[in-house]
N, C-alpha and C positions, 0 to 999 in steps of 0.2 A: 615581514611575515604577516598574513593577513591573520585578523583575528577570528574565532572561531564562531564570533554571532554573527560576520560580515559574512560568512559560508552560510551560516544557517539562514538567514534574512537572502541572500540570492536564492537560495534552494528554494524557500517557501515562495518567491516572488516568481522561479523557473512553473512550481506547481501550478500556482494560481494561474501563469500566463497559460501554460498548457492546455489544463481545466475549460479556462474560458474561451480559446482561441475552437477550441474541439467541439467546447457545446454552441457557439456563436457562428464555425464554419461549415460543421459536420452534422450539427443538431443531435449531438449527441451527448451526456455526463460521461465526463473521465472517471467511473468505474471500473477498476481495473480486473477484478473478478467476474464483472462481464464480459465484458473483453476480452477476457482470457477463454469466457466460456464458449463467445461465439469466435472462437479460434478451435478449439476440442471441439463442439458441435458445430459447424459451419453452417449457414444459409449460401445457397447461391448470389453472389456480386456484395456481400456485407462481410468479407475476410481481410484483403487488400488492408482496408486504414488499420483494421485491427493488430494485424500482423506489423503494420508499420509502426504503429504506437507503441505494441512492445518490446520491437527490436529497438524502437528508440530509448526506451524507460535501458534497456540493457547496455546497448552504447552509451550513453549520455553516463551513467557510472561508473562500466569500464574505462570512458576518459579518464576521470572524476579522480579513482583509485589510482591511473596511471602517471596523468600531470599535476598532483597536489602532492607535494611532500609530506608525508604525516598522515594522509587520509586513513580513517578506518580501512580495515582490512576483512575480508572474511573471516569467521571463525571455521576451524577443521578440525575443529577435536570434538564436537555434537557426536553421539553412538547415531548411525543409520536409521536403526530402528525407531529411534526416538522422534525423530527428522520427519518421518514417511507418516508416523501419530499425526506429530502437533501437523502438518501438511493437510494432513484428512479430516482433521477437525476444524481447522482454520476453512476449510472447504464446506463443511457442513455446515458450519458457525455464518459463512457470507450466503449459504443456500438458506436457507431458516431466516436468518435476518435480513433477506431481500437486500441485499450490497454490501460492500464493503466500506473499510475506514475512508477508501479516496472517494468512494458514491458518497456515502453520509457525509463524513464529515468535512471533504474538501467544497463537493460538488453541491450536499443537502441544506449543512445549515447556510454557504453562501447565498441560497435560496430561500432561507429563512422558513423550511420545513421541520415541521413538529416531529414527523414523523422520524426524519433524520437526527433531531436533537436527540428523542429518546435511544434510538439506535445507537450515536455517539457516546451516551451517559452509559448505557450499556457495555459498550465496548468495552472504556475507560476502568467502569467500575470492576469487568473480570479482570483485563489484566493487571489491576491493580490488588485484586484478593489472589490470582495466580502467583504475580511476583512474590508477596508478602508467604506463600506458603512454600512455593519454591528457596526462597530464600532463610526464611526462619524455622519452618515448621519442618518442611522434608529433608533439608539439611543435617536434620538431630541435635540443629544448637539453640 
């Protein structure tokens, strides 16, 4: 059985090789929420990699889930409504903060941007006052 840092340690090395192979061939940061955006907003001849890169982020997990015994699963007990929230805010949250966790913090600090590090520390620091209220505070315990 492989151990679960030998997953984690490929995964992170699958990212970085991604990351770097995209912005060294493509001239592009593996930003995934832009990506995504010029997927929803198109430019003429700049859709092609975009679409290829997300279908691959989505194959590449569907294996993932299908050939590893034990792999996390989706969760499907999330309420909808709740889902379509956190969705529109996560959206607003990468439109505001000019990119996402794989812009900043894959693609930023690899670069050694400042601007990315504050972005990161940002991140980090909501979801970590989110969790703590989601879990202790809205809970009622």
């Amino acid at each position: 059985m492989t151990s679960a840092w030998l997953l984690a340690l490929a995964g992170g090395v699958l990212i970085g090789l991604s990351a770097t192979l995209l912005l060294w061939l493509n001239g592009r940061v593996a930003g995934v929420s832009g990506i995504l955006n010029g997927v929803v907003l198109p430019r003429a001849g700049d859709v092609a990699w975009r679409a290829a890169f997300l279908l691959g982020l989505i194959a590449a997990a569907s294996l993932y889930m299908a050939l590893v015994p034990g792999a996390p699963q989706p969760r499907v007990d999330f309420p909808r409504a709740g889902l379509v929230v956190a969705g529109l805010l996560v959206g607003f949250g990468t439109r505001m903060g000019n990119g996402c966790t794989s812009g900043h913090g894959v693609c930023g600090i690899g670069r050694l941007s400042m601007r990315s590090l504050a972005a990161v520390a940002t991140f980090m620091a909501t979801a970590i006052i989110t969790t703590f209220v989601m879990r202790h505070v809205g809970s009622g315990s």
